[in-house]
ChimeraX commands (.cxc) that place a marker at each C-alpha (Angstrom):
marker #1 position -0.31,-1.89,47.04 radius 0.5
marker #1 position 1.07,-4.83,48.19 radius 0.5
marker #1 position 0.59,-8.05,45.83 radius 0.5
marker #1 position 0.22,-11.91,46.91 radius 0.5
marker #1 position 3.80,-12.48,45.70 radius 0.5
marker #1 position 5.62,-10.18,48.29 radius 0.5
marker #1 position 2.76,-11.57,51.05 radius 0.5
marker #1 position 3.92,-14.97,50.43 radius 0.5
marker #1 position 7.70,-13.87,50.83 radius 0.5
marker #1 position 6.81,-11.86,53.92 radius 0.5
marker #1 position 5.31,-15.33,55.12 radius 0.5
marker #1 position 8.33,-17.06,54.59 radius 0.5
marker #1 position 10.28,-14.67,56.12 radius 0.5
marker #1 position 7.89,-14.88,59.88 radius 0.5
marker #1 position 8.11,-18.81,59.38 radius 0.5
marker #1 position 12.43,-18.44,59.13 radius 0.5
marker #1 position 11.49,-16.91,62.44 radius 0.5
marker #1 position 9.96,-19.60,64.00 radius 0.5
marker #1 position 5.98,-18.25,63.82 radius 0.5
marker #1 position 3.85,-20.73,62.19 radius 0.5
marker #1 position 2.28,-20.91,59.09 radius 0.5
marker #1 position -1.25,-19.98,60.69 radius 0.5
marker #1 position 0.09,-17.26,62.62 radius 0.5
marker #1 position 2.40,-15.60,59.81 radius 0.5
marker #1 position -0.62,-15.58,57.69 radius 0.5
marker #1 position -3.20,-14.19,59.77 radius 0.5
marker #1 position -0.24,-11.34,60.29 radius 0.5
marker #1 position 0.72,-10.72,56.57 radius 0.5
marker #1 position -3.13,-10.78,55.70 radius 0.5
marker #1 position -3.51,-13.78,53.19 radius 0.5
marker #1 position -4.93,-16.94,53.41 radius 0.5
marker #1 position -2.77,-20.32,53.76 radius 0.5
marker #1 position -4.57,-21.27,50.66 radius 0.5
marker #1 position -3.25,-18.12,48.76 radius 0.5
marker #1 position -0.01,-18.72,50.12 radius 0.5
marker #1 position 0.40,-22.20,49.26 radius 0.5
marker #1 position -0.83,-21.95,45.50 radius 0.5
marker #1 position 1.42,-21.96,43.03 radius 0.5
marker #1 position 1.73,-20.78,39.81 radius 0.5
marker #1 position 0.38,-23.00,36.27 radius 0.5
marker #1 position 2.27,-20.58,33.99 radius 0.5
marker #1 position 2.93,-22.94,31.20 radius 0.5
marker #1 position 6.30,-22.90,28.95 radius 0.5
marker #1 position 6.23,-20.20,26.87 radius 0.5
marker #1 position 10.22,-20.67,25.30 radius 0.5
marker #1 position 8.01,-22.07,22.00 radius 0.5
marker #1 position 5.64,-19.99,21.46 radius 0.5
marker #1 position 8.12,-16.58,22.17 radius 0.5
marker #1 position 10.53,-18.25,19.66 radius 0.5
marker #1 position 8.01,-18.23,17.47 radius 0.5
marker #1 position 7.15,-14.66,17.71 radius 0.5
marker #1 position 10.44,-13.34,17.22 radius 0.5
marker #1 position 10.69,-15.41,14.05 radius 0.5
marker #1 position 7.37,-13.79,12.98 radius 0.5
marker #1 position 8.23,-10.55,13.75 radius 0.5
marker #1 position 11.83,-11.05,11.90 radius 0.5
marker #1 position 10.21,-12.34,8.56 radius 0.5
marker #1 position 7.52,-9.68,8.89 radius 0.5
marker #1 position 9.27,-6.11,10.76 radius 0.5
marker #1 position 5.46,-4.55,10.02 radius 0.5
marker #1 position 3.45,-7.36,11.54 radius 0.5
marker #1 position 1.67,-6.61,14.81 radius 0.5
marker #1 position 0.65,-8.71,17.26 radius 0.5
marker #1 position -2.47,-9.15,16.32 radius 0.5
marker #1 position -0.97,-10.42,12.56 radius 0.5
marker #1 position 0.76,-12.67,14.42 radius 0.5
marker #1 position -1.61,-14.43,16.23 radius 0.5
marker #1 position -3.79,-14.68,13.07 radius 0.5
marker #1 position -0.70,-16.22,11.83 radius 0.5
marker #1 position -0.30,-18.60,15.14 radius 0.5
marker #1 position -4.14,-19.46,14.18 radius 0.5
marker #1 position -3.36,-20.54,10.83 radius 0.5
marker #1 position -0.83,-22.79,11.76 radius 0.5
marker #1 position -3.41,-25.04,14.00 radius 0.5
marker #1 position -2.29,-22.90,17.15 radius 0.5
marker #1 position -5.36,-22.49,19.54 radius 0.5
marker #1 position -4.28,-19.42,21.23 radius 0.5
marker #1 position -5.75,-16.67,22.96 radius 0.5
marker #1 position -4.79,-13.10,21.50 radius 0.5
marker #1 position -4.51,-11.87,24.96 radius 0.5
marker #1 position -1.76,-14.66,25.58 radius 0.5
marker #1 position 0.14,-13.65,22.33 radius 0.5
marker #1 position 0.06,-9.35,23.29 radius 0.5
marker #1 position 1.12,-10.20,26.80 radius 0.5
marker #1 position 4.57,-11.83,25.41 radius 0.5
marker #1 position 4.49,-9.93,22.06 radius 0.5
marker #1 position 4.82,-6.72,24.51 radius 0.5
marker #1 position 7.30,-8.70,26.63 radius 0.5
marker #1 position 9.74,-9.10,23.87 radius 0.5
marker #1 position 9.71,-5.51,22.71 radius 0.5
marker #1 position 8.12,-6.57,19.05 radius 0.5
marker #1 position 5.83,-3.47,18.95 radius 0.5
marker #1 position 6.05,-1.42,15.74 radius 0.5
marker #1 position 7.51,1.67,16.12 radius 0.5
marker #1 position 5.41,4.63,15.56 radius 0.5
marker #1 position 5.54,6.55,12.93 radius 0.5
marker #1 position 6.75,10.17,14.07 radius 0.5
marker #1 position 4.49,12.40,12.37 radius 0.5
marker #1 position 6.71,15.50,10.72 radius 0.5
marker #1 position 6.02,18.95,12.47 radius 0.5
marker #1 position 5.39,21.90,10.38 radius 0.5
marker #1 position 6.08,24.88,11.22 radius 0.5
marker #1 position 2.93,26.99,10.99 radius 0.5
marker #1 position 3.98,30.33,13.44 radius 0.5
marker #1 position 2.89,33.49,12.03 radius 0.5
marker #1 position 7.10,33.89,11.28 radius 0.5
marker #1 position 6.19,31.52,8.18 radius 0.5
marker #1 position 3.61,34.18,7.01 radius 0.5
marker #1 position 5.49,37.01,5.02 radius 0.5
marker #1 position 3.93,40.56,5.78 radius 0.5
marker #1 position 1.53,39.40,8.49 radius 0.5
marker #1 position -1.62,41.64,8.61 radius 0.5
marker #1 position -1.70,44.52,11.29 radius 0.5
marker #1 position -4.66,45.95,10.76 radius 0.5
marker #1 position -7.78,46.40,8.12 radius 0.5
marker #1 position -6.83,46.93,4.40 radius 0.5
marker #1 position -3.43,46.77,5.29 radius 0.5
marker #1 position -2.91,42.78,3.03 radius 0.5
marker #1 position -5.56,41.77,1.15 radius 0.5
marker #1 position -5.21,37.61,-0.52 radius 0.5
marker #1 position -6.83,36.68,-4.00 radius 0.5
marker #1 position -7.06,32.90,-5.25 radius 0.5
marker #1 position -8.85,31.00,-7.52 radius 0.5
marker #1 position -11.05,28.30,-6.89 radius 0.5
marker #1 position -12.87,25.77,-9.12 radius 0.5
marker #1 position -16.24,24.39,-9.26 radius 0.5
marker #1 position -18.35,22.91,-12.31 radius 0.5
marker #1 position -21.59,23.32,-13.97 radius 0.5
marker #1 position -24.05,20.52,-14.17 radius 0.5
marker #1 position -23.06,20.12,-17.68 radius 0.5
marker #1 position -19.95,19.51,-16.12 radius 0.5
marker #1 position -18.05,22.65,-17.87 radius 0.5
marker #1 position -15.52,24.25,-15.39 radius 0.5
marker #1 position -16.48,27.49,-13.15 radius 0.5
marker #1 position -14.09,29.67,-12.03 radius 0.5
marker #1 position -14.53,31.71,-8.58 radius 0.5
marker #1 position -12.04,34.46,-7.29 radius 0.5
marker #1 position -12.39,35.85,-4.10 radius 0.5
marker #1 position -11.22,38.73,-2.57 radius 0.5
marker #1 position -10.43,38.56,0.75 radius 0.5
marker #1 position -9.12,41.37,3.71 radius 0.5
marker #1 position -6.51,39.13,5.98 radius 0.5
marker #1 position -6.95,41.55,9.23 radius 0.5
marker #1 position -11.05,41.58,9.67 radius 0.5
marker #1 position -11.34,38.24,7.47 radius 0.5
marker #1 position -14.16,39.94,5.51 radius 0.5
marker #1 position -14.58,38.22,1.86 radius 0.5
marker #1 position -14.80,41.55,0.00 radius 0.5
marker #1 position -15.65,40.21,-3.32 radius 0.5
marker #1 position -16.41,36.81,-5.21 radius 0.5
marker #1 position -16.71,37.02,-8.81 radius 0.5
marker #1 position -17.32,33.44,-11.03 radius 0.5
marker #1 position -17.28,32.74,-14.47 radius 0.5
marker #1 position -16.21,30.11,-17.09 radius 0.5
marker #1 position -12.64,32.47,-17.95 radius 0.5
marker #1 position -11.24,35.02,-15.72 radius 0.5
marker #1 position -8.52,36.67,-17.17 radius 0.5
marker #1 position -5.38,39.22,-15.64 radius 0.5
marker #1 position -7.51,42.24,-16.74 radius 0.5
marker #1 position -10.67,40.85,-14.99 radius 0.5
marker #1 position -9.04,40.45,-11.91 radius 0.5
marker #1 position -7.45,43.80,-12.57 radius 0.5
marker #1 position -10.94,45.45,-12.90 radius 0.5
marker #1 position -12.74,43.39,-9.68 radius 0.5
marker #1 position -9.64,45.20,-8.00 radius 0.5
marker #1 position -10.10,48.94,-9.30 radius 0.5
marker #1 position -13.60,48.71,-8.41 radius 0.5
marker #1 position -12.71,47.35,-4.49 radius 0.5
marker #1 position -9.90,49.90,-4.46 radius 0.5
marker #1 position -12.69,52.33,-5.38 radius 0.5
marker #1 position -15.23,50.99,-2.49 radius 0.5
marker #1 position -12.13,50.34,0.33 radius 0.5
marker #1 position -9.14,52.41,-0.64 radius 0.5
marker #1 position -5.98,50.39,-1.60 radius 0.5
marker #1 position -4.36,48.07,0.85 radius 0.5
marker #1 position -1.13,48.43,1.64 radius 0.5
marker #1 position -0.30,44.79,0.02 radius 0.5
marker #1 position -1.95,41.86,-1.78 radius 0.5
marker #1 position -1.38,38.14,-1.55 radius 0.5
marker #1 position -1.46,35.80,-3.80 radius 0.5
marker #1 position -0.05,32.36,-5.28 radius 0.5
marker #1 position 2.00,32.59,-8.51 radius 0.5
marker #1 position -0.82,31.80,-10.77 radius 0.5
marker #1 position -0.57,33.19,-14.39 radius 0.5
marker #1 position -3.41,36.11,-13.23 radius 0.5
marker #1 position -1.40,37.59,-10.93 radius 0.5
marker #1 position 1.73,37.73,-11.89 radius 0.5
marker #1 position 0.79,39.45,-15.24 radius 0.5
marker #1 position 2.77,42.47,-16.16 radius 0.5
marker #1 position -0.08,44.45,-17.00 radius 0.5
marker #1 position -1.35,43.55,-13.15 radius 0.5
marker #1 position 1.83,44.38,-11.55 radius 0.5
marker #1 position 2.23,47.62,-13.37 radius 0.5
marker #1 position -1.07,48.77,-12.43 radius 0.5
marker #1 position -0.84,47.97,-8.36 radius 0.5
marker #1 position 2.35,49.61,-8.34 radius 0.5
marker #1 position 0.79,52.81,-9.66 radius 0.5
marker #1 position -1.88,52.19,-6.83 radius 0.5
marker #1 position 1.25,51.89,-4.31 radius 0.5
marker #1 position 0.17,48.29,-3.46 radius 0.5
marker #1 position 3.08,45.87,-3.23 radius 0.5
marker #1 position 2.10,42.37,-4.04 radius 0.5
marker #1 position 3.58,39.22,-1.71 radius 0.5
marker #1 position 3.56,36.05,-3.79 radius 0.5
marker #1 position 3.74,32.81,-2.07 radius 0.5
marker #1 position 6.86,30.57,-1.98 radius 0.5
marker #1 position 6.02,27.69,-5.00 radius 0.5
marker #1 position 4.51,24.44,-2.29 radius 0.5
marker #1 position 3.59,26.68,0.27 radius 0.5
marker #1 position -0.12,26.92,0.37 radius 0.5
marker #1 position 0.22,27.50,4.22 radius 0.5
marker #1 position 1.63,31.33,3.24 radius 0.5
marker #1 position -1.89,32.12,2.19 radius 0.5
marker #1 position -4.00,30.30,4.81 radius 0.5
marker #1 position -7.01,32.75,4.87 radius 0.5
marker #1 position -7.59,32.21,1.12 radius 0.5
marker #1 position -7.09,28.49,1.22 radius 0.5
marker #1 position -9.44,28.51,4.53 radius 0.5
marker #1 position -12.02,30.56,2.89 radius 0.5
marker #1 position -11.99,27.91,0.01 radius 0.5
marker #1 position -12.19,24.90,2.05 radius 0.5
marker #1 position -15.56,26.64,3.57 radius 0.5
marker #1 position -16.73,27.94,0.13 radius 0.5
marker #1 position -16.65,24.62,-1.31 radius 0.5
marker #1 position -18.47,22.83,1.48 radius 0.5
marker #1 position -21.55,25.27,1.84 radius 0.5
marker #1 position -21.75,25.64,-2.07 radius 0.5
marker #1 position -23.98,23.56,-3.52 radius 0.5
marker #1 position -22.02,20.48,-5.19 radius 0.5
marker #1 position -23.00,21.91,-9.10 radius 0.5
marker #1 position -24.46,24.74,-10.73 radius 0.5
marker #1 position -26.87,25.23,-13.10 radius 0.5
marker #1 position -25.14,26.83,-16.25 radius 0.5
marker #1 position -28.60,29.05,-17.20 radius 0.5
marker #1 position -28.97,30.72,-13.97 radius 0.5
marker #1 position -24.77,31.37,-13.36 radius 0.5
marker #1 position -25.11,32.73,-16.94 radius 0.5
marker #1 position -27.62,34.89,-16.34 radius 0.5
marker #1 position -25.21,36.73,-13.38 radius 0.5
marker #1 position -22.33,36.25,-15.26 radius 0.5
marker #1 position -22.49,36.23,-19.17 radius 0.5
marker #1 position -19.91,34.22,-20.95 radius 0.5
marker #1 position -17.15,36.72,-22.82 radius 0.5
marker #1 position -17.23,35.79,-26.14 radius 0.5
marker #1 position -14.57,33.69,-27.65 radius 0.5
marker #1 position -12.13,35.31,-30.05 radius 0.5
marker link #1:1,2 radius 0.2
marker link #1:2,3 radius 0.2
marker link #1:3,4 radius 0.2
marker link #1:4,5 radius 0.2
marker link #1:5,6 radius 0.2
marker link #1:6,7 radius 0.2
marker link #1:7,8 radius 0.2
marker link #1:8,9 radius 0.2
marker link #1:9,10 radius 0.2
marker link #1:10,11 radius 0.2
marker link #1:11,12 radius 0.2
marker link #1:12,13 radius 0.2
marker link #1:13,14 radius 0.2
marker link #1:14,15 radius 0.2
marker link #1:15,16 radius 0.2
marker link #1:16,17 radius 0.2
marker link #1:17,18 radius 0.2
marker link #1:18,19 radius 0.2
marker link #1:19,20 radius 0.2
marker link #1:20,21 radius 0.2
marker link #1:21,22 radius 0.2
marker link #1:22,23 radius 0.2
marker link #1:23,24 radius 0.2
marker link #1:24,25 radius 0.2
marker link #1:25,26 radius 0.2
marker link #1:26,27 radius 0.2
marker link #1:27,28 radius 0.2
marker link #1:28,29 radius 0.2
marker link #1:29,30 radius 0.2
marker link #1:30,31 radius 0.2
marker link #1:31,32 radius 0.2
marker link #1:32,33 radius 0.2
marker link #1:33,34 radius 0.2
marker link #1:34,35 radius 0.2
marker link #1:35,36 radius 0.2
marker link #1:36,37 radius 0.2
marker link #1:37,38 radius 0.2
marker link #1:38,39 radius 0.2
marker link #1:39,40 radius 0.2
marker link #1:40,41 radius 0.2
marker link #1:41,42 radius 0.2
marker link #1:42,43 radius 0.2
marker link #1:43,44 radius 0.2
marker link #1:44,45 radius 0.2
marker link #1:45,46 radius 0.2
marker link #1:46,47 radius 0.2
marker link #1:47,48 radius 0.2
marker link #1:48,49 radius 0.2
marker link #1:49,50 radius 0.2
marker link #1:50,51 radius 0.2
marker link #1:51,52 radius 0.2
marker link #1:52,53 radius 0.2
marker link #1:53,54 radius 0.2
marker link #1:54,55 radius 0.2
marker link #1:55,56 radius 0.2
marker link #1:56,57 radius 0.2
marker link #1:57,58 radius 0.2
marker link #1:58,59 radius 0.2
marker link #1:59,60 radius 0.2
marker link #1:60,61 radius 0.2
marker link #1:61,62 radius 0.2
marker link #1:62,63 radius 0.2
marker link #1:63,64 radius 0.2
marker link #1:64,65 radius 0.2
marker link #1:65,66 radius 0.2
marker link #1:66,67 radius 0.2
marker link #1:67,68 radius 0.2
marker link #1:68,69 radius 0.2
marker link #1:69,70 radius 0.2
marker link #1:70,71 radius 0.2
marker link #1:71,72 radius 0.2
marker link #1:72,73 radius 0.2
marker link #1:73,74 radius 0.2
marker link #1:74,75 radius 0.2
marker link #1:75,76 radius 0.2
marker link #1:76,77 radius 0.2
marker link #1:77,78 radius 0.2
marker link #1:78,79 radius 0.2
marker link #1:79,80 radius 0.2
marker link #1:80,81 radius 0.2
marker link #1:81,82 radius 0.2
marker link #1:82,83 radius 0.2
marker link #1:83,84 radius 0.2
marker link #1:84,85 radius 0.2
marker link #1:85,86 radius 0.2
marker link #1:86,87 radius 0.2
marker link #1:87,88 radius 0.2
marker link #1:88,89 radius 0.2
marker link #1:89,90 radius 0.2
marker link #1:90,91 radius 0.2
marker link #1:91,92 radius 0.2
marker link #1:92,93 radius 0.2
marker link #1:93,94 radius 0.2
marker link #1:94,95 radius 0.2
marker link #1:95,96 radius 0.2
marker link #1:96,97 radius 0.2
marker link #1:97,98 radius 0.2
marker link #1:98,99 radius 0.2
marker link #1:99,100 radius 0.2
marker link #1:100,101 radius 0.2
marker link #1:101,102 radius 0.2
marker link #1:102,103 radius 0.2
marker link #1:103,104 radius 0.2
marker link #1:104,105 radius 0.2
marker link #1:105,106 radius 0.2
marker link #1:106,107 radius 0.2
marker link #1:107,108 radius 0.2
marker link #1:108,109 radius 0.2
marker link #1:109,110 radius 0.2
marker link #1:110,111 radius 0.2
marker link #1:111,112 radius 0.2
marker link #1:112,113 radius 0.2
marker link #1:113,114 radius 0.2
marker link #1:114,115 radius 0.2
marker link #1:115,116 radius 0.2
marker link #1:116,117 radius 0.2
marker link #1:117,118 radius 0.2
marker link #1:118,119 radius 0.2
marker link #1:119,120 radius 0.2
marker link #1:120,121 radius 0.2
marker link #1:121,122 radius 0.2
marker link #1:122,123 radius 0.2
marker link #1:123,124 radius 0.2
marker link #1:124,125 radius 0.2
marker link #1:125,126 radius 0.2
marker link #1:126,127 radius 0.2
marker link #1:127,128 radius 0.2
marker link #1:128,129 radius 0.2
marker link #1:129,130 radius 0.2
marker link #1:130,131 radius 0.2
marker link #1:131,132 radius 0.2
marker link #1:132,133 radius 0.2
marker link #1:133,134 radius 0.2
marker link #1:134,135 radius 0.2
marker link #1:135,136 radius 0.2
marker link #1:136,137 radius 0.2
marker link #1:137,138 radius 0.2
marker link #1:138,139 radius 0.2
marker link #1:139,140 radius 0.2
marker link #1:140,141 radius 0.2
marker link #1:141,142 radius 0.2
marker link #1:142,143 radius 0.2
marker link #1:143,144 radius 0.2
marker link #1:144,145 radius 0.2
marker link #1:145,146 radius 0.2
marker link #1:146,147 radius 0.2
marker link #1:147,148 radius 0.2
marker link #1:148,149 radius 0.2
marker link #1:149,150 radius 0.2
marker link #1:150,151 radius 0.2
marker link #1:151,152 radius 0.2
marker link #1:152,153 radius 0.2
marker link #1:153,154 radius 0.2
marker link #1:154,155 radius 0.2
marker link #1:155,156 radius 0.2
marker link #1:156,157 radius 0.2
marker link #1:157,158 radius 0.2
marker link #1:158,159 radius 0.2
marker link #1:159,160 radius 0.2
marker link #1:160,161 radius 0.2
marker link #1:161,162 radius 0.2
marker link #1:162,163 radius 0.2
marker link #1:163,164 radius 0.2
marker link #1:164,165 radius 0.2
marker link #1:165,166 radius 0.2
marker link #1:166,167 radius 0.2
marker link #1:167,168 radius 0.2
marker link #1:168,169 radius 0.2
marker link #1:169,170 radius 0.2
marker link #1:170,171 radius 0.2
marker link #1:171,172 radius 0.2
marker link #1:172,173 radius 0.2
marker link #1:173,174 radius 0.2
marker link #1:174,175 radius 0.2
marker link #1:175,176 radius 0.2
marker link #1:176,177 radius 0.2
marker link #1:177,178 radius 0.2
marker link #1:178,179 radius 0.2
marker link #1:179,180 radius 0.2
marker link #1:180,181 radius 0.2
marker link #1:181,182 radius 0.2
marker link #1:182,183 radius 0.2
marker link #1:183,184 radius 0.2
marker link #1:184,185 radius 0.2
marker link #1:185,186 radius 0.2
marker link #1:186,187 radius 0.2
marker link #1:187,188 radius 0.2
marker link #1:188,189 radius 0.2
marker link #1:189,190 radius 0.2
marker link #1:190,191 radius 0.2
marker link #1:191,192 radius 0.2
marker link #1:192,193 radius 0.2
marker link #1:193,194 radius 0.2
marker link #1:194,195 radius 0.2
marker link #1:195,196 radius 0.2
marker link #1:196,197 radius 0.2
marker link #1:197,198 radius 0.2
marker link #1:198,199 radius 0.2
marker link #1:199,200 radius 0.2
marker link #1:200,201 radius 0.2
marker link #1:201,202 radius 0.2
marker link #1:202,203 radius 0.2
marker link #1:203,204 radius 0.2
marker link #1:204,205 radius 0.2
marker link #1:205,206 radius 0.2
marker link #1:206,207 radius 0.2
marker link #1:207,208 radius 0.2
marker link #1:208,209 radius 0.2
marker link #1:209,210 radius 0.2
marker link #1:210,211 radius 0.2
marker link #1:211,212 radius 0.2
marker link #1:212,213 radius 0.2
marker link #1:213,214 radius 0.2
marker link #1:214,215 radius 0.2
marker link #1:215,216 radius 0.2
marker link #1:216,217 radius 0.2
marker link #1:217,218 radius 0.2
marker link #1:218,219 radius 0.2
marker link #1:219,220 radius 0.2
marker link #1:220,221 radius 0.2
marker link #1:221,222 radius 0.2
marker link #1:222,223 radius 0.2
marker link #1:223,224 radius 0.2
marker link #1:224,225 radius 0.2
marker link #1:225,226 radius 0.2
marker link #1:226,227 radius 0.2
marker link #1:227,228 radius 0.2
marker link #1:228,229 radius 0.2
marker link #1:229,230 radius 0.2
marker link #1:230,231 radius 0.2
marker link #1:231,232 radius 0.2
marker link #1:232,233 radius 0.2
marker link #1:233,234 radius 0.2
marker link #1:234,235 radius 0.2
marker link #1:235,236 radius 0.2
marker link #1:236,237 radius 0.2
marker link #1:237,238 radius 0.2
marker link #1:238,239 radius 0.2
marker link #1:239,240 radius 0.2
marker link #1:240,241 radius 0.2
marker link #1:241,242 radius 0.2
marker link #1:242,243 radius 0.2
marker link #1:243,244 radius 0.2
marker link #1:244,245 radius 0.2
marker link #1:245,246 radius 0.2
view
């Protein structure tokens, strides 16, 4: 598309040629009016002097900072004035490059291939509504995403995760592996030494790597949002009896 400023230079260049101002116009398409106006632009050298001297004091500032700034002063500006030559002098704030994380199956150890071949265990958290602390595992098979068990209580302990698992092993057969964080639960000797007589290897996590174990942290996100916010101590209790203190 051409614009009024190349139709008035295509005007002056018919009128070098002798054609009249009339004529030239009625060719280029513009009206003598159009072609005789010219621009009201006022000085700007100020006001972008200004700007730069904002945006030096301030390297975070925006342009819309600035004009409040402008306003302050006794400036009556319009903000549309101040982002045309804020843009014109290349004072935009950088942005931020968000870091990429690498989140290909490659950053998964032991990737499931098929049902019960890795199972993942965590622990989540909850509380009652007499605000003591509930504790949820859940069992999870990584291929078919099926939560195989979810067992809650105020303590589980390295042999009660060891007997939720004898009793799934029981139900499913033993996977092939088992997933897990490096909480004190599942790294337990006693743990270890039993799933290695069940010829399950166990894959910990890398420490700051919760992405390793994304069905179990999935699963949680989505266990805590459907869950009601608290539970009521009696009827948890009644499911789950405390274990007596020693």
């Amino acid at each position: 598309m051409v614009g009024a400023r190349q139709r008035r230079r295509a005007v002056d260049l018919l009128k070098a040629r002798d054609l009249t101002e009339r004529r030239a116009c009625d060719l280029v398409g513009i009206g003598r009016s159009s072609y005789r106006y010219e621009s009201q632009e006022p000085d700007d050298t100020e006001l972008r002097e200004r700007l730069i001297e904002i945006a030096r004091e301030n390297p975070r500032y925006g342009y819309r900072r600035a004009w409040a700034l402008l306003r302050r002063g006794g400036l009556r500006i319009n903000h549309k004035r101040v982002y045309r030559l804020w843009k014109d002098l290349g004072l935009g704030v950088p942005r931020r490059k968000k870091r990429k994380r690498h989140r290909s199956g490659d950053s998964v150890p032991r990737a499931a291939e098929h049902p019960n071949h890795v199972w993942t265990y965590d622990f989540f958290y909850d509380a009652y509504t007499d605000g003591r602390q509930l504790k949820i595992l859940a069992v999870l098979d990584e291929y078919t995403r099926v939560c195989l068990a979810i067992e809650v209580g105020t303590s589980i302990r390295s042999k009660d995760v060891m007997a939720v698992l004898e009793r799934l092993f029981l139900e499913h057969g033993s996977p092939g592996f088992i997933r897990s964080d490096n909480g004190p639960e599942f790294i337990a000797k006693a743990l270890s030494a039993w799933l290695e007589r069940q010829n399950t290897g166990t894959i910990f996590i890398e420490p700051g790597s919760p992405w390793q174990n994304g069905y179990a942290e999935s699963f949680g996100d989505k266990l805590r949002w459907h869950a009601p916010r608290k539970l009521d101590r009696q009827t948890c209790e009644l499911r789950f009896p405390p274990q007596p203190r020693r």
